[in-house]
C-alpha positions as CSV (number, residue, x, y, z in Angstrom):
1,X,6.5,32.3,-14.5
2,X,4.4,29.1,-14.6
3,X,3.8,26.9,-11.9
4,X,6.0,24.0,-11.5
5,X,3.2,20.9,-11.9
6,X,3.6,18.1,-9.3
7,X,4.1,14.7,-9.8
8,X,1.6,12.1,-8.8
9,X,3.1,8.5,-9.1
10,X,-0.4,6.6,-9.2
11,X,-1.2,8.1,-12.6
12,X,1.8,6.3,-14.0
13,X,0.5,3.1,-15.4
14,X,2.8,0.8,-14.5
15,X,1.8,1.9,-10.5
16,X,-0.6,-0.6,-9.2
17,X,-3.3,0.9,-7.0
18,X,-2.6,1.4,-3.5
19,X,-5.1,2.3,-0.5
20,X,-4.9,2.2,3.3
21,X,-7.1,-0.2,5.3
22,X,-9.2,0.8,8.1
23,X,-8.5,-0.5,11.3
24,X,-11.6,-2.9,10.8
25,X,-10.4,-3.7,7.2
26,X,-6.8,-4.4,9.2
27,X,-8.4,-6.9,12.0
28,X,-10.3,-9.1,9.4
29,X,-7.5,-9.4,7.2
30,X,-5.2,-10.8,10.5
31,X,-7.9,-13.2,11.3
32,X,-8.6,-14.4,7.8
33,X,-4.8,-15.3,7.6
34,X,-4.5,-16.3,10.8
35,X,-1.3,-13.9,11.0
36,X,0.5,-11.2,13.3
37,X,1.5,-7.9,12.3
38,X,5.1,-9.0,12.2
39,X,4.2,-11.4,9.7
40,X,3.2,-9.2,7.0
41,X,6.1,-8.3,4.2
42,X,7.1,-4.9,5.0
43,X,7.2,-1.3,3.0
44,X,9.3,1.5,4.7
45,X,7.4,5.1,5.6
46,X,9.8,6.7,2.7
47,X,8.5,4.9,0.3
48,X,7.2,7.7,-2.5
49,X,4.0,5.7,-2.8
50,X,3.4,5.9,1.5
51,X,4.0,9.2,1.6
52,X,1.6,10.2,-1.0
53,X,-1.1,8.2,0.2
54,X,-0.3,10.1,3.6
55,X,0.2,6.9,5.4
56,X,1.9,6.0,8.9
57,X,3.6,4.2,10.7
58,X,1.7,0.6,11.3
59,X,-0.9,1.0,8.7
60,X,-1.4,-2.0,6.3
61,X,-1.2,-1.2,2.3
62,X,-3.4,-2.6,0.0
63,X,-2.0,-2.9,-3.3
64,X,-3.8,-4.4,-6.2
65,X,-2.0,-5.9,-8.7
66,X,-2.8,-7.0,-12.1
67,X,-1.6,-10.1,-13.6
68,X,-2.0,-12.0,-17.2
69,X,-2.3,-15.6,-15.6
70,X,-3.9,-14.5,-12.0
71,X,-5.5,-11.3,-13.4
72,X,-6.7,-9.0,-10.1
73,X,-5.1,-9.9,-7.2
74,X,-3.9,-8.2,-3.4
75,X,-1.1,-7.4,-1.9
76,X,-0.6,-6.5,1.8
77,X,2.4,-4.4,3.6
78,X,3.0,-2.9,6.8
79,X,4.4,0.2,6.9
80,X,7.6,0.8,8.8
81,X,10.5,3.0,10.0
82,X,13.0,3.7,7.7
């Protein structure tokens, strides 16, 4: 019997890339805003893309976005309880 293959979301192509920050990656970005934590738009811990990145509860998402007028630009979540 074959093994069953498992799914990873970000190799679908219509997944933008997503990363964690690092703590220091997560204080710049609040002063470069001028911004709280509570500020940021949120993305909940059961999201499929959180959970394969392995991410908890308070880290900040990086998601890079392509698009035809803008071309490369970032998008930043906080994750939260569900």
């Amino acid at each position: 019997m074959a093994a069953k293959k498992k799914f990873n979301i970000f190799d679908h192509e219509l997944v933008p890339e997503h990363r964690i920050l690092s703590e220091e990656e997560k204080a710049e970005l609040l002063k470069r805003y001028n911004i709280k934590l509570s500020q940021l738009p949120q993305i909940r811990a059961s999201d499929p893309a959180v959970q394969a990145l392995g991410a908890k509860i308070g880290d900040i998402i990086e998601i890079k976005r392509k698009s035809p007028t803008a071309g490369i630009y970032y998008y930043y979540r906080i994750v939260v309880e569900d």
